[in-house]
C-alpha positions as CSV (number, residue, x, y, z in Angstrom):
1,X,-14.2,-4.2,17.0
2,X,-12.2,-5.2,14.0
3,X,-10.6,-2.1,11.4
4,X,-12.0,-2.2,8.0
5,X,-9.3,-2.6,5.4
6,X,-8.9,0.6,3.6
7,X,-8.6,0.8,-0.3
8,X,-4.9,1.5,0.0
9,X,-3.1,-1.4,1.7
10,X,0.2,-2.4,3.6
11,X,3.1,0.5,2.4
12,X,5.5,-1.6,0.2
13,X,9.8,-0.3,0.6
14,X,10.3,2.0,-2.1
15,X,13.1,4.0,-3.5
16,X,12.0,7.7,-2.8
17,X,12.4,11.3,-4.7
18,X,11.5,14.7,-3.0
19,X,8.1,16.2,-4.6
20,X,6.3,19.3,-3.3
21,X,3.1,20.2,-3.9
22,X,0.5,22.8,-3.0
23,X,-3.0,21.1,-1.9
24,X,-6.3,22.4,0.2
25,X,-6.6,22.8,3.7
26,X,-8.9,20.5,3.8
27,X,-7.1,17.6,2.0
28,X,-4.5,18.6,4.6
29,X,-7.3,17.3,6.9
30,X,-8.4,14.3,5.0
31,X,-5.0,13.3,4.2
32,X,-3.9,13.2,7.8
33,X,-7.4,11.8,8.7
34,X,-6.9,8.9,6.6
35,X,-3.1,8.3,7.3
36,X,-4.5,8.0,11.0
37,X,-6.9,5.4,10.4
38,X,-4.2,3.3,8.5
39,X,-2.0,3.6,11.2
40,X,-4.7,2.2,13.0
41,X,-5.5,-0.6,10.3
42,X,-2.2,-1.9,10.2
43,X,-0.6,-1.0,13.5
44,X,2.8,0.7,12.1
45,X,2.4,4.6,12.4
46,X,2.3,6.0,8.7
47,X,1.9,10.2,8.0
48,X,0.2,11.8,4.8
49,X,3.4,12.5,3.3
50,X,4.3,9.0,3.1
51,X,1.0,8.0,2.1
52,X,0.1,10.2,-1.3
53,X,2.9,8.5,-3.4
54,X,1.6,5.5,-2.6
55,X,-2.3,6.8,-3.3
56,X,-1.3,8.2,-6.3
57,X,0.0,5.4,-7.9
58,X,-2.6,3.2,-7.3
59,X,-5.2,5.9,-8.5
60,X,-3.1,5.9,-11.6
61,X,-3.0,1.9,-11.9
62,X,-6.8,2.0,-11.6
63,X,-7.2,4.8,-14.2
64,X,-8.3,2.8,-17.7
65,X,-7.7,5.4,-19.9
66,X,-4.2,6.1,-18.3
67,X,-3.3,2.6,-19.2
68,X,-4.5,2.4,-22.0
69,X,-2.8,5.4,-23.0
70,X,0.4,4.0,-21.5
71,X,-0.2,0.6,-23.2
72,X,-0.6,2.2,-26.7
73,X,2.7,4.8,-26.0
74,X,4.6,1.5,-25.5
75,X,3.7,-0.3,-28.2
């Protein structure tokens, strides 16, 4: 049996800054859940801390309103 591809693909090399945040236990859960099955998915072991950057931008590049606010702040 094949892994689906998930929504968030192969992790490009980035330059990295220290964040910290406070979230749920139970995004702890799905977080770690979903770094798991990306592991899995693309056979190089990946944890949730290394994956919510990488989430979060790509919520933000699918978020029309925060482009086109970005777009406009730009212009």
């Amino acid at each position: 049996m094949s892994t689906p591809k998930l929504r968030l693909g192969p992790l490009p090399k980035t330059e990295s800054l220290k964040l910290t945040f406070t979230c749920p236990a139970s995004l702890k859960a799905d977080l770690e859940r979903y770094a798991s099955l990306h592991s899995q998915a693309y056979g190089e072991e990946v944890d949730a801390l290394t994956l919510i950057p990488h989430m979060l931008e790509a919520f933000m590049a699918r978020d029309r309103v925060f482009r086109r606010a970005n777009t406009e702040s730009t212009s």
